[in-house]
N, CA, C and O of each residue as an XYZ file, in Angstrom:
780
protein
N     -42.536     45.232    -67.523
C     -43.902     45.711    -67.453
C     -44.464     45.583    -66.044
O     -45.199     46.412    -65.507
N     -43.951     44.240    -65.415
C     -44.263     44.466    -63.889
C     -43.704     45.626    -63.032
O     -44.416     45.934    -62.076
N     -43.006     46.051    -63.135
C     -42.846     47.213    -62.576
C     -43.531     48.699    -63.071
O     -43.646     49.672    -62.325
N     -43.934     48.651    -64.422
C     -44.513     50.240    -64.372
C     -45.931     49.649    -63.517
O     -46.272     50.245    -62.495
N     -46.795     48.339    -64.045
C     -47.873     48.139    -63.507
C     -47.873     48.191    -61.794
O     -49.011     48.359    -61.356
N     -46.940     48.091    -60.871
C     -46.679     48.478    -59.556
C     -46.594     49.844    -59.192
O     -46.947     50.439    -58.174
N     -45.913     50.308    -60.509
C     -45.491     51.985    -59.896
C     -47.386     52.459    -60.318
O     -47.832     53.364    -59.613
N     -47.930     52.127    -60.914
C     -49.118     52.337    -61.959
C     -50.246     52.347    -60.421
O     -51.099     53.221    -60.263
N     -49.971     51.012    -59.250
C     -51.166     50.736    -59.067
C     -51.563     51.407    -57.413
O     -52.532     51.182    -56.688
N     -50.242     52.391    -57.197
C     -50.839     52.722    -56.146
C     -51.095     54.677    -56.409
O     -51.700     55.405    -55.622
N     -50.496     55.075    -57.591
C     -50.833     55.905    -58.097
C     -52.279     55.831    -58.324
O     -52.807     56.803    -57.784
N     -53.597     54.666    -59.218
C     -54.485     54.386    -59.013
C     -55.311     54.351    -57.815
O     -56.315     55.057    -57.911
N     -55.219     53.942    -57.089
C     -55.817     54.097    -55.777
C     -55.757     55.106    -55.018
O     -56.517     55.128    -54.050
N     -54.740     56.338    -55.272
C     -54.508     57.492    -54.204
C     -55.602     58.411    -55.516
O     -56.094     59.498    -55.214
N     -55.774     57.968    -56.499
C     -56.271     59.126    -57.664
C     -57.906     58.634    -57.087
O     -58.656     59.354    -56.428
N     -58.192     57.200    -57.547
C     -59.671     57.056    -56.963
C     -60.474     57.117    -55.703
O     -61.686     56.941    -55.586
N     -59.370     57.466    -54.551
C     -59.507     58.163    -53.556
C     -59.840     59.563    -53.239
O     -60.815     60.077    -52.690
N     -58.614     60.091    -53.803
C     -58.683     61.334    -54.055
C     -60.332     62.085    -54.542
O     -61.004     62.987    -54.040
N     -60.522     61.201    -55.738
C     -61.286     61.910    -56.781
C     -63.160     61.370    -56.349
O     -64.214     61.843    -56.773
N     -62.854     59.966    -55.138
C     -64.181     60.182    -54.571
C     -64.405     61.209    -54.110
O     -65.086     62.066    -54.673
N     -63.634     61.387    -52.482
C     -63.899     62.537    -52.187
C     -64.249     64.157    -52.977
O     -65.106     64.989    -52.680
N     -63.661     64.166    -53.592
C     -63.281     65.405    -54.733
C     -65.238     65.364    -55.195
O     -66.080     66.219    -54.922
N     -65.366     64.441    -55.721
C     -66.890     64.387    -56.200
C     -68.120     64.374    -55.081
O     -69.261     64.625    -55.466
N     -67.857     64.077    -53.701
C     -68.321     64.191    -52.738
C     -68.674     65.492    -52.146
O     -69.780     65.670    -51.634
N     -67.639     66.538    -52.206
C     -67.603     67.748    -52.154
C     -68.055     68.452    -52.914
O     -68.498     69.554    -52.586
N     -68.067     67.908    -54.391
C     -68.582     68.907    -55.431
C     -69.618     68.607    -55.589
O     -70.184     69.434    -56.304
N     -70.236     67.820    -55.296
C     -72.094     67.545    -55.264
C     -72.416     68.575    -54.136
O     -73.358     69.356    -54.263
N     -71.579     68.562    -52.979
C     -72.326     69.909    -52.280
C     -72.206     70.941    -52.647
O     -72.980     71.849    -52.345
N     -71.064     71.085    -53.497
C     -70.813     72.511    -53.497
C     -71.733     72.983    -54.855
O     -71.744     74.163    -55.207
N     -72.575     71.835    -55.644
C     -73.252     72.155    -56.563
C     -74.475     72.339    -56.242
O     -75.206     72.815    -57.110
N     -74.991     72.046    -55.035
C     -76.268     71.640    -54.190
C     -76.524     73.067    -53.743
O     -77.604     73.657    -53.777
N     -75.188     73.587    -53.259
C     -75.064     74.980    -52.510
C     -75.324     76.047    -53.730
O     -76.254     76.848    -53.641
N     -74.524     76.021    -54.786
C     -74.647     76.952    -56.116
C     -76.154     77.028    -56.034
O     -76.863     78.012    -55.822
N     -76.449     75.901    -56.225
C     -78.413     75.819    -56.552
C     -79.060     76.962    -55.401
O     -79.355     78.151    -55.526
N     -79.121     76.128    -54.373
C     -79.627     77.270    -53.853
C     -79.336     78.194    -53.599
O     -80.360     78.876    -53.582
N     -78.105     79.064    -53.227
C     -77.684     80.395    -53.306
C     -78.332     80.953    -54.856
O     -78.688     82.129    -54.775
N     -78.482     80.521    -55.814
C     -78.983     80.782    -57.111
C     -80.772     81.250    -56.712
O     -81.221     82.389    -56.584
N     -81.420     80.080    -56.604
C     -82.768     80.249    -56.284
C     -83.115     80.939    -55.024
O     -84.301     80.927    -54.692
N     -82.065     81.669    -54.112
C     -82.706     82.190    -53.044
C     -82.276     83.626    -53.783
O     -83.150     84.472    -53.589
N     -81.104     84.142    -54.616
C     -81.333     85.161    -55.309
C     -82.700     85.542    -56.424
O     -83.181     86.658    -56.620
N     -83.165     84.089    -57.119
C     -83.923     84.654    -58.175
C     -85.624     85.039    -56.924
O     -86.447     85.953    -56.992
N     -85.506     83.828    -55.917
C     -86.537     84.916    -55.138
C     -86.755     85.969    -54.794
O     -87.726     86.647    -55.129
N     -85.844     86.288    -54.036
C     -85.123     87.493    -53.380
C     -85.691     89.158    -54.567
O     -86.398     90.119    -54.262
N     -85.134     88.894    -55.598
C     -84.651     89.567    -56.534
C     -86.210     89.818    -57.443
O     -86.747     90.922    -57.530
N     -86.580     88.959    -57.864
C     -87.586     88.773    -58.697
C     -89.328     88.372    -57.957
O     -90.369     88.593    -58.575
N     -89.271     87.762    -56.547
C     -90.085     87.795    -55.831
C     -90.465     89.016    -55.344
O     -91.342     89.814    -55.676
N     -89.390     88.996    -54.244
C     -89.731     90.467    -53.231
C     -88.818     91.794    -54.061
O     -88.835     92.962    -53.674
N     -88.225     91.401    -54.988
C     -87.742     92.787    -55.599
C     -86.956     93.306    -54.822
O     -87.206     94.508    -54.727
N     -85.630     92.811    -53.855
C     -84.890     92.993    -53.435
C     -84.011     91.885    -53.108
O     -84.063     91.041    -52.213
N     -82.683     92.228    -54.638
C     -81.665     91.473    -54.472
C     -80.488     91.699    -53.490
O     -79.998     92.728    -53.025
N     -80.106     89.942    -53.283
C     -79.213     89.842    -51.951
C     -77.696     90.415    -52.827
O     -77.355     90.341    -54.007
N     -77.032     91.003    -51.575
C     -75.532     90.551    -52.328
C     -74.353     89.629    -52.378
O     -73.238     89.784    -52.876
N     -74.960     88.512    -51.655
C     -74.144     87.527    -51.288
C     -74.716     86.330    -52.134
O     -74.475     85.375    -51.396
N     -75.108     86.013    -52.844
C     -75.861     84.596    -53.564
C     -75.050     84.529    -55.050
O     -74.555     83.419    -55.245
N     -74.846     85.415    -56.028
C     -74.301     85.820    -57.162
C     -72.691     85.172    -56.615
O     -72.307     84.077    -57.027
N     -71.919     85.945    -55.728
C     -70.654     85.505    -55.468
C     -70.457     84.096    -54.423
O     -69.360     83.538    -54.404
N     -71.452     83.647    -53.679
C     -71.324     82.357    -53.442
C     -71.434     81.124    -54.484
O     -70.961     79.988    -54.438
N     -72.409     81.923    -55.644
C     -72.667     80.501    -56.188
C     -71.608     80.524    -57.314
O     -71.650     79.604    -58.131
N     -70.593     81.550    -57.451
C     -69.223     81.646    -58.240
C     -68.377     80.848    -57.378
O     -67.808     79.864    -57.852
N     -68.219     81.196    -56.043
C     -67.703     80.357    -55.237
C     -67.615     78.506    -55.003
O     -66.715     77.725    -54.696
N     -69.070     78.381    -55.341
C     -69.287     77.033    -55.247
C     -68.846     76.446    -56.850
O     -68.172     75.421    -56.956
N     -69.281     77.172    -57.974
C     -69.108     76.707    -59.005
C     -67.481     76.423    -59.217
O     -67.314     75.391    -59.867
N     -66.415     76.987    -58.887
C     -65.013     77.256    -58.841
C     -65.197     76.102    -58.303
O     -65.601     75.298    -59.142
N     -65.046     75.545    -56.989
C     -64.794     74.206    -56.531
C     -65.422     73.060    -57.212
O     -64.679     72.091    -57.366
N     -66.508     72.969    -57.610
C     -67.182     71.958    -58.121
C     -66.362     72.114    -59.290
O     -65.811     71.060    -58.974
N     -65.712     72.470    -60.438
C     -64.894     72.226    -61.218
C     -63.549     71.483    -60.997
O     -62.975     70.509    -61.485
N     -63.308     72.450    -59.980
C     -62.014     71.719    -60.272
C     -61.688     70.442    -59.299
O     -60.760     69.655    -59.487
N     -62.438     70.400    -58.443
C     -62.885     68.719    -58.675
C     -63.510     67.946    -58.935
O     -63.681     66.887    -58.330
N     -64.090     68.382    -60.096
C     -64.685     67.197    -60.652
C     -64.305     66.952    -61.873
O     -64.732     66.070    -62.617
N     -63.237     67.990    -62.147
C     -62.866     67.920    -63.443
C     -61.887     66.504    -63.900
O     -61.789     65.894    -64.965
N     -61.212     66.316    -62.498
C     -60.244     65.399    -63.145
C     -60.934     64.117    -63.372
O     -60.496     63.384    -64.260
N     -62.118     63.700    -62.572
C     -63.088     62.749    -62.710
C     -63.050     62.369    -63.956
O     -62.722     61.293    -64.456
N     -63.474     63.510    -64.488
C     -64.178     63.416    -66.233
C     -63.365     63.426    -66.767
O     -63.757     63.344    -67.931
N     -61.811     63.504    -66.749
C     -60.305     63.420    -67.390
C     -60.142     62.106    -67.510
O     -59.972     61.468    -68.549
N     -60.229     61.530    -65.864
C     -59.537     60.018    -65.656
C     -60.571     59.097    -66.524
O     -60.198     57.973    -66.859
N     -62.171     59.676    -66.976
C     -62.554     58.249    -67.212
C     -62.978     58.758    -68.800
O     -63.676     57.948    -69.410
N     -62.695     59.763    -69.374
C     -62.329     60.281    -70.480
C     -64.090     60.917    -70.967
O     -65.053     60.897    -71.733
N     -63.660     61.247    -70.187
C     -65.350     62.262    -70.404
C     -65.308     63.720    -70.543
O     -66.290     64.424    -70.308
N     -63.924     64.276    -71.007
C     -64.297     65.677    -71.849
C     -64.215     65.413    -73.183
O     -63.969     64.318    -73.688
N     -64.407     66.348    -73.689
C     -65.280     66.652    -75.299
C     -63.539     66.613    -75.863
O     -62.523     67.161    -75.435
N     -63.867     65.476    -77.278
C     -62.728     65.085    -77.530
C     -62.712     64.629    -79.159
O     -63.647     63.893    -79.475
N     -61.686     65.008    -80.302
C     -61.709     64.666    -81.331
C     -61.018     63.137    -81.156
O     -59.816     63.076    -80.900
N     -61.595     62.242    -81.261
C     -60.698     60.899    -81.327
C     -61.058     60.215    -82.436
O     -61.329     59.037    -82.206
N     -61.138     60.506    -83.388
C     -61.289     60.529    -84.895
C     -59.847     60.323    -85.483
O     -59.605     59.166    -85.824
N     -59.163     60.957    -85.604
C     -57.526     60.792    -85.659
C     -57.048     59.874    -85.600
O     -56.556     59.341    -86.595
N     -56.999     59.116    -83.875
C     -56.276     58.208    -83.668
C     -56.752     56.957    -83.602
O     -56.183     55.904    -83.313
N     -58.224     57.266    -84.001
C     -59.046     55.623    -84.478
C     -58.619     55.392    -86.066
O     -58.405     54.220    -86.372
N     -58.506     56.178    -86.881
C     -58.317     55.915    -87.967
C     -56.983     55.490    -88.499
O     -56.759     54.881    -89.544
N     -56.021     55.977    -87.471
C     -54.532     55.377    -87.639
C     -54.550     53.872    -87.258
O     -55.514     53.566    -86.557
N     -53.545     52.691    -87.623
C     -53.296     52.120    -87.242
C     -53.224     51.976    -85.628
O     -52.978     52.978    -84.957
N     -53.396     50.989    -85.143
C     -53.618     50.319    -83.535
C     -52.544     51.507    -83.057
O     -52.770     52.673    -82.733
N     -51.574     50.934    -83.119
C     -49.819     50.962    -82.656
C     -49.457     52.690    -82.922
O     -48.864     53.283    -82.021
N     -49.776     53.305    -83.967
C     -49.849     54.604    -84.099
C     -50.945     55.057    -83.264
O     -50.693     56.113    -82.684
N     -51.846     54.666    -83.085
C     -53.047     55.656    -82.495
C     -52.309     55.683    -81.096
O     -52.240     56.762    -80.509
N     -51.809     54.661    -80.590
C     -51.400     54.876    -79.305
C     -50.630     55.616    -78.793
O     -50.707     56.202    -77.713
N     -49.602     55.616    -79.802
C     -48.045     56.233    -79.775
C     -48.951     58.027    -79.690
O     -48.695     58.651    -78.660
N     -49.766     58.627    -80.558
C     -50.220     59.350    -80.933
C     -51.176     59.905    -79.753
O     -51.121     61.129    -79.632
N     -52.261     59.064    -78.637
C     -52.398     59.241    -77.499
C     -51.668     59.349    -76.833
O     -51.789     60.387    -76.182
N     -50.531     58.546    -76.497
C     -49.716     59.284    -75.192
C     -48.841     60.296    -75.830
O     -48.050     60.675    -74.966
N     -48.560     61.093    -77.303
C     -48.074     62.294    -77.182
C     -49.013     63.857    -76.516
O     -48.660     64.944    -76.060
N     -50.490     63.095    -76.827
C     -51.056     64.477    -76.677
C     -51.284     64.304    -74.743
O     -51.450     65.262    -73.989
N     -51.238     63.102    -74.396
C     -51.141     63.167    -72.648
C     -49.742     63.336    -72.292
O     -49.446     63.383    -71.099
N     -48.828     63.436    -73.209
C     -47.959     64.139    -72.746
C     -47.559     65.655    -73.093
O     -46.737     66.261    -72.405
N     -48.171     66.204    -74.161
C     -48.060     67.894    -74.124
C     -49.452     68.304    -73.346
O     -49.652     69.518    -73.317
N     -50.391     67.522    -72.746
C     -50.914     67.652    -71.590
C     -50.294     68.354    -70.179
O     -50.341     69.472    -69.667
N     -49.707     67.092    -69.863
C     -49.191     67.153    -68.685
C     -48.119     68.703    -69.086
O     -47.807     69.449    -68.157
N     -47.747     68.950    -70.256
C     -46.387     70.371    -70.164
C     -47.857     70.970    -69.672
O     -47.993     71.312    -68.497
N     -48.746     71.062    -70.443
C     -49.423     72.272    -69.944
C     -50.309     72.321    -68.226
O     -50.345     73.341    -67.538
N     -50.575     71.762    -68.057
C     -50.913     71.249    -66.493
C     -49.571     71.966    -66.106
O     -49.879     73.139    -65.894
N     -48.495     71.832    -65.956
C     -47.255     72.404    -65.409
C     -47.628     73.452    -65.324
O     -47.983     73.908    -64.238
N     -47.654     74.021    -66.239
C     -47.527     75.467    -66.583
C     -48.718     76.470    -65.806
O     -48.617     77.664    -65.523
N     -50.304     75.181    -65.485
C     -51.226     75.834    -65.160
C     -51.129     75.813    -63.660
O     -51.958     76.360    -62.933
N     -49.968     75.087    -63.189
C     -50.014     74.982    -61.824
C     -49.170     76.482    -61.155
O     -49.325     76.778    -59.970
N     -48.438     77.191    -61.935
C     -47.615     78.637    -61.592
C     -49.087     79.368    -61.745
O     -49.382     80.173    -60.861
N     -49.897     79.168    -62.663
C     -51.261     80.057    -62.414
C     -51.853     79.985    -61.957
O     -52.643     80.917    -61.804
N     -52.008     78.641    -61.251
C     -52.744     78.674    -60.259
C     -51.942     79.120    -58.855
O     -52.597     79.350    -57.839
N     -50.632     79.216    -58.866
C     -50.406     79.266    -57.685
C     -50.267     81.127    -57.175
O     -50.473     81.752    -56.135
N     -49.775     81.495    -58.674
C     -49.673     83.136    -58.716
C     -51.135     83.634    -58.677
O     -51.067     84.855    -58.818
N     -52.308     83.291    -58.561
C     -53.752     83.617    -58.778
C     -53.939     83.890    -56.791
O     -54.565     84.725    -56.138
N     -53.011     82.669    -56.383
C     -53.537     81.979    -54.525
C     -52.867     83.303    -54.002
O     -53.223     84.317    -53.403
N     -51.636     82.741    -54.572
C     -50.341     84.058    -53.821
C     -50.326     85.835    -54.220
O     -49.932     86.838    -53.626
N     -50.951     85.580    -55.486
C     -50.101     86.924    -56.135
C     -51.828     88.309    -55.309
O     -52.765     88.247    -54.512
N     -51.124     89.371    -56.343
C     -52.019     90.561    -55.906
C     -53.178     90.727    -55.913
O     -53.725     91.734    -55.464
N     -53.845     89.606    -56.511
C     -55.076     89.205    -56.676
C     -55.594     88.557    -55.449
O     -56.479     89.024    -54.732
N     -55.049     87.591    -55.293
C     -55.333     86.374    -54.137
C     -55.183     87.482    -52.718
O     -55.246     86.925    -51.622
N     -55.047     88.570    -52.728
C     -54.604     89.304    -51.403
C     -55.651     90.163    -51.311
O     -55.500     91.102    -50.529
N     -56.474     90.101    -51.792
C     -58.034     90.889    -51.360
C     -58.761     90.381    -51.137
O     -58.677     89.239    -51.588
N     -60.384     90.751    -50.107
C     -61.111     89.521    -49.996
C     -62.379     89.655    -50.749
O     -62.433     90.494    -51.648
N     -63.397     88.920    -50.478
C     -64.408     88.768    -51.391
C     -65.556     89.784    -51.071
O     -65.598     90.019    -49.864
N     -66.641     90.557    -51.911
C     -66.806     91.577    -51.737
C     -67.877     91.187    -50.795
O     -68.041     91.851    -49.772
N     -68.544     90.266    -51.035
C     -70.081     89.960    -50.186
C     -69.787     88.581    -49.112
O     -70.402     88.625    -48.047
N     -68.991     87.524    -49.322
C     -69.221     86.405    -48.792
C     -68.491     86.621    -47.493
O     -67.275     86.792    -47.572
N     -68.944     86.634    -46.560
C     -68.531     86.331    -44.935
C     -68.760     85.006    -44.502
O     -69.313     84.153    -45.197
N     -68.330     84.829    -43.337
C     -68.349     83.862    -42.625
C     -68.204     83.937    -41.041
O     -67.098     84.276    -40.621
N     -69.142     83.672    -40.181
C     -69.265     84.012    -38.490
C     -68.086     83.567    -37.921
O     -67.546     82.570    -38.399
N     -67.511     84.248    -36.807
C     -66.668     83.747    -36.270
C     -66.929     83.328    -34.763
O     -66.011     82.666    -34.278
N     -67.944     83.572    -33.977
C     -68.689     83.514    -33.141
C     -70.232     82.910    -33.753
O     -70.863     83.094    -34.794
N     -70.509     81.881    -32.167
C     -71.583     81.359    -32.013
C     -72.753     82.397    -32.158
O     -73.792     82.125    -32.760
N     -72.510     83.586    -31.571
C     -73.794     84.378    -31.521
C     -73.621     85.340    -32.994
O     -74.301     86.319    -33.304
N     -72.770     84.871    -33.575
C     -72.621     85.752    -35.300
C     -72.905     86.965    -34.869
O     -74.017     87.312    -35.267
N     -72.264     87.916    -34.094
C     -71.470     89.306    -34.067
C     -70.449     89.157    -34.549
O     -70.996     88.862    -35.612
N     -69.566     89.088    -34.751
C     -68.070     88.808    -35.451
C     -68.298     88.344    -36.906
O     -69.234     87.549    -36.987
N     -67.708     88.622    -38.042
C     -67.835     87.930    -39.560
C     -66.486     87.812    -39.866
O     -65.753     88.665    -39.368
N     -66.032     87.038    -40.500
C     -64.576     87.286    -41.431
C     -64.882     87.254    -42.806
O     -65.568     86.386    -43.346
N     -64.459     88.032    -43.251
C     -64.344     88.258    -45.402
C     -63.576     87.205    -45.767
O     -62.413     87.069    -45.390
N     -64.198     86.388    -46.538
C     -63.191     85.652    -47.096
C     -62.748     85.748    -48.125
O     -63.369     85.822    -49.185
N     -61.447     85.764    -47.938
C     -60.181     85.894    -49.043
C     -60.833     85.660    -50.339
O     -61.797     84.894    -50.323
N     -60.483     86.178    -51.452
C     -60.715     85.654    -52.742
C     -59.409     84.448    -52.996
O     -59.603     83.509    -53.768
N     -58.433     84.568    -52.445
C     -57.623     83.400    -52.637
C     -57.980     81.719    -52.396
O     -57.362     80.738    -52.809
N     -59.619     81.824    -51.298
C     -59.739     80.649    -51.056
C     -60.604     80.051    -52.293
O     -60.766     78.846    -52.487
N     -61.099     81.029    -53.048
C     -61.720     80.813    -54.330
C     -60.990     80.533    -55.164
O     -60.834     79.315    -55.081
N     -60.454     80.897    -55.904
C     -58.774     80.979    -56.901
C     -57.681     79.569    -56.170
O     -56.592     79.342    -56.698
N     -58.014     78.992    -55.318
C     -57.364     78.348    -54.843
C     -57.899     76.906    -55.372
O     -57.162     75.926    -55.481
N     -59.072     76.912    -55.636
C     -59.527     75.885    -56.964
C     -59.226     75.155    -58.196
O     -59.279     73.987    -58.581
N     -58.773     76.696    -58.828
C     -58.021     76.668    -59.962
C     -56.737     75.422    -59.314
O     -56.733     74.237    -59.647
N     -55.752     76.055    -58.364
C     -54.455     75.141    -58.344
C     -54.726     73.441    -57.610
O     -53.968     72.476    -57.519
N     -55.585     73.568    -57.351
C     -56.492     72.214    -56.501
C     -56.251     71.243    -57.529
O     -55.503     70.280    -57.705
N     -57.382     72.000    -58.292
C     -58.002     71.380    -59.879
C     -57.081     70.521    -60.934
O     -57.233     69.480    -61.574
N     -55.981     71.565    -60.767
C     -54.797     71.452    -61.636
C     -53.733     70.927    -61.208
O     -52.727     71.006    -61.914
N     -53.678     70.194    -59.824
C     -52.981     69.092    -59.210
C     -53.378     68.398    -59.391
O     -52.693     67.713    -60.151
N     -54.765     67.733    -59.023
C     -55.320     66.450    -58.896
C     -55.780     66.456    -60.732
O     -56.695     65.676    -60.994
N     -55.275     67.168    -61.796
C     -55.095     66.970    -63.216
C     -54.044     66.161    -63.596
O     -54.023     65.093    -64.206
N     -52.874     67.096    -62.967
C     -51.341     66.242    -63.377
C     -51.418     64.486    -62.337
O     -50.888     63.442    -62.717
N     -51.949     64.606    -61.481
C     -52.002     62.708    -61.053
C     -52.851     61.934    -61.953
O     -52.576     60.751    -62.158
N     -53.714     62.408    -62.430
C     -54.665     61.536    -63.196
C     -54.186     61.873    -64.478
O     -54.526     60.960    -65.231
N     -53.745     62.487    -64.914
C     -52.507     62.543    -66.377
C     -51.462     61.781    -66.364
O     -51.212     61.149    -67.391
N     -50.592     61.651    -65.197
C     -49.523     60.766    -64.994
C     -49.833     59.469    -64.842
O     -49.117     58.557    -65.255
N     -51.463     59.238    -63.939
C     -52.063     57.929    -63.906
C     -51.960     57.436    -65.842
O     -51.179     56.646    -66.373
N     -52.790     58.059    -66.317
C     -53.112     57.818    -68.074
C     -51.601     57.736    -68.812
O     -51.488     56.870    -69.679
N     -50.836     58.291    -68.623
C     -49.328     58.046    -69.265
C     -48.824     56.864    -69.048
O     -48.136     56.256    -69.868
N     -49.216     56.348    -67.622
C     -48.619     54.902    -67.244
C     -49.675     54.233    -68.032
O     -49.219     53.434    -68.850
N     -50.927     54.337    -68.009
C     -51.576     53.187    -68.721
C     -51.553     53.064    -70.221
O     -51.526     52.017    -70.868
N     -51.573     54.750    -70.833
C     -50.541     54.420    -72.221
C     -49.695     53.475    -72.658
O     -49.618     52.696    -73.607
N     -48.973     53.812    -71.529
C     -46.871     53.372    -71.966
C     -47.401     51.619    -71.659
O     -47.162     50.801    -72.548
N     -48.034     51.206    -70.505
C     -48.387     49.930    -70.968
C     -49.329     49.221    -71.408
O     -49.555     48.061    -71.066
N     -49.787     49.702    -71.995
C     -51.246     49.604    -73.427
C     -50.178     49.503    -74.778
O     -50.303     48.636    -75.644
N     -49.300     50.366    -74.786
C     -48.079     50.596    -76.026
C     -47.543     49.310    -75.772
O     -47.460     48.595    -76.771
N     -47.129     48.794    -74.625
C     -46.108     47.581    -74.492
C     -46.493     46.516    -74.404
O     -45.731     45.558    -74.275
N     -47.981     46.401    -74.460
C     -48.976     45.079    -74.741
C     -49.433     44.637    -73.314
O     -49.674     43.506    -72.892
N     -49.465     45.431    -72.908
C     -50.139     44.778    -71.467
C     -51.344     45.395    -70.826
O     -51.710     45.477    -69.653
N     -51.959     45.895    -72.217
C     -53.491     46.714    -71.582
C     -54.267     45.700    -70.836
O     -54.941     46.106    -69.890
N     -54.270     44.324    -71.150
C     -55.285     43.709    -70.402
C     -54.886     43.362    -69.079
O     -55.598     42.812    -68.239
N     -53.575     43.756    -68.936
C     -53.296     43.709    -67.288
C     -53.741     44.512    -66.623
O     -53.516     44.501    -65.412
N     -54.650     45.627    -67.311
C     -55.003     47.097    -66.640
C     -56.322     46.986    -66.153
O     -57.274     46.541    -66.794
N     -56.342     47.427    -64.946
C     -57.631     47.367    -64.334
C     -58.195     48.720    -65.178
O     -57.532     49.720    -65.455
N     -59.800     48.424    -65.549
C     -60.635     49.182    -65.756
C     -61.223     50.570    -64.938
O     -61.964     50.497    -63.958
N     -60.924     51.359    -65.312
C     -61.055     52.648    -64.584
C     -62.890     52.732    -64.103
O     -63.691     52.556    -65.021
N     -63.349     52.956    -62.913
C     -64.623     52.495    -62.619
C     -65.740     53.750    -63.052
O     -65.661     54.875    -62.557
N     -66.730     53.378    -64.004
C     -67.205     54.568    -64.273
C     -68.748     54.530    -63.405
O     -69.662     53.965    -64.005
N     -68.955     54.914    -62.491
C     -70.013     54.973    -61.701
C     -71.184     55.599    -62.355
O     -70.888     56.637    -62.946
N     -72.824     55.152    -62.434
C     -73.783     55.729    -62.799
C     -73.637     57.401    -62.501
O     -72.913     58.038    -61.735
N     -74.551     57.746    -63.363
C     -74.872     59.029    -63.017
C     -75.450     58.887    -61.708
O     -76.114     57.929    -61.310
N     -74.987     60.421    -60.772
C     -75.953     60.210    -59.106
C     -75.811     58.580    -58.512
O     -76.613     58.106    -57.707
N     -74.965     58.043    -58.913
C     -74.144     57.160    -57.418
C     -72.789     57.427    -57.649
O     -72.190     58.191    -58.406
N     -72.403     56.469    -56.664
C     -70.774     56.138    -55.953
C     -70.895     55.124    -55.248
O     -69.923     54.676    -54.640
C-alpha cells in the first residue's frame, strides 16, 4: 500500500496544481463571458445595434471555463450523481462498484481525447472564427482571425486534465478497497469565491 500511496501522491499535487491554475483562468474567462454578454445586451437592446463579436466570444470564454473547471468538480465530486446504489450495498461492494464506474470512466475519457483531438486537427479545427480577432500591432491596423481550433481545443484540454484526476480517484479507490483510506489525504474543497 506504500507504494500505490507514493505513486498516488505526486500525481495529487501535479492535479491540485494543475487545477488551481485551471480555476484561475476560468474565473476570467467567466468574468470575460459576462461582459462580452452585457456589452451585447446593451449594444443590441440599448442602442439597437448588435455587435458581432460578443455572442462568439462569450462561446469562446464559456468553452474554456468548462473544461477547466470541470475536472475541479470531478476531483472533489461535485457533478450530479446517483450514489444511491452504492450506499445501499454493503461497504466493500459499494467500493468495488465505485472504482468500476471510475474505471469505464476513464475508457470513455480515452475515447473523448481522439475527439477532442480530431475537433483541434481535423476539418473543422482548420477554419477560423467568424467575428473574434485579435491585434497584431500596437497601433491595431493588423488583426488575426482566430482559429476555431483554439476554441475546440478546450474540449481536449478538458479531457486531459479529466483522465489525471480519474487516475488520481482510481488510486484512491484501489486504496480505500485495501483499507488504507485514512492514509488518504483529504481532497481540499475551497469555499465558494476563494482559493
Amino acid at each position: 500500500m506504500g507504494g500505490l500511496t507514493s505513486v498516488l501522491a505526486p500525481i495529487a499535487i501535479v492535479n491540485e496544481t494543475a487545477l488551481r491554475l485551471g480555476r484561475a483562468v476560468g474565473v476570467v474567462a467567466m468574468a470575460l463571458m459576462v461582459i462580452a454578454i452585457l456589452v451585447q445586451v446593451f449594444f443590441r437592446y440599448v442602442l439597437g445595434n448588435a455587435l458581432p463579436w460578443p455572442d462568439e466570444a462569450a462561446r469562446f470564454c464559456m468553452l474554456w471555463m468548462t473544461g477547466l473547471m470541470a475536472p475541479t468538480a470531478f476531483r472533489r465530486g461535485g457533478f450530479v450523481a446517483i450514489d444511491m446504489v452504492p450506499l445501499m450495498l454493503p461497504r466493500l461492494m459499494g467500493q468495488i462498484l465505485t472504482l468500476c464506474l471510475l474505471v469505464v470512466s476513464l475508457a470513455v475519457l480515452l475515447v473523448a481525447v481522439n475527439i477532442g483531438w480530431s475537433e483541434v486537427t481535423g476539418f473543422g479545427g482548420r477554419f477560423a472564427t467568424a467575428a473574434l480577432y485579435l491585434p497584431t500591432s500596437f497601433g491595431f491596423d493588423e488583426w488575426y482571425r482566430i482559429p476555431r481550433s483554439w476554441m475546440m481545443a478546450s474540449l481536449l484540454v478538458g479531457v486531459i486534465l479529466l483522465i489525471a484526476v480519474n487516475i488520481e480517484l482510481i488510486l484512491r479507490a484501489i486504496i480505500t478497497l485495501l483499507g488504507g483510506g485514512d492514509l488518504l489525504p483529504k481532497i481540499a474543497d475551497a469555499p465558494v469565491g476563494a482559493e
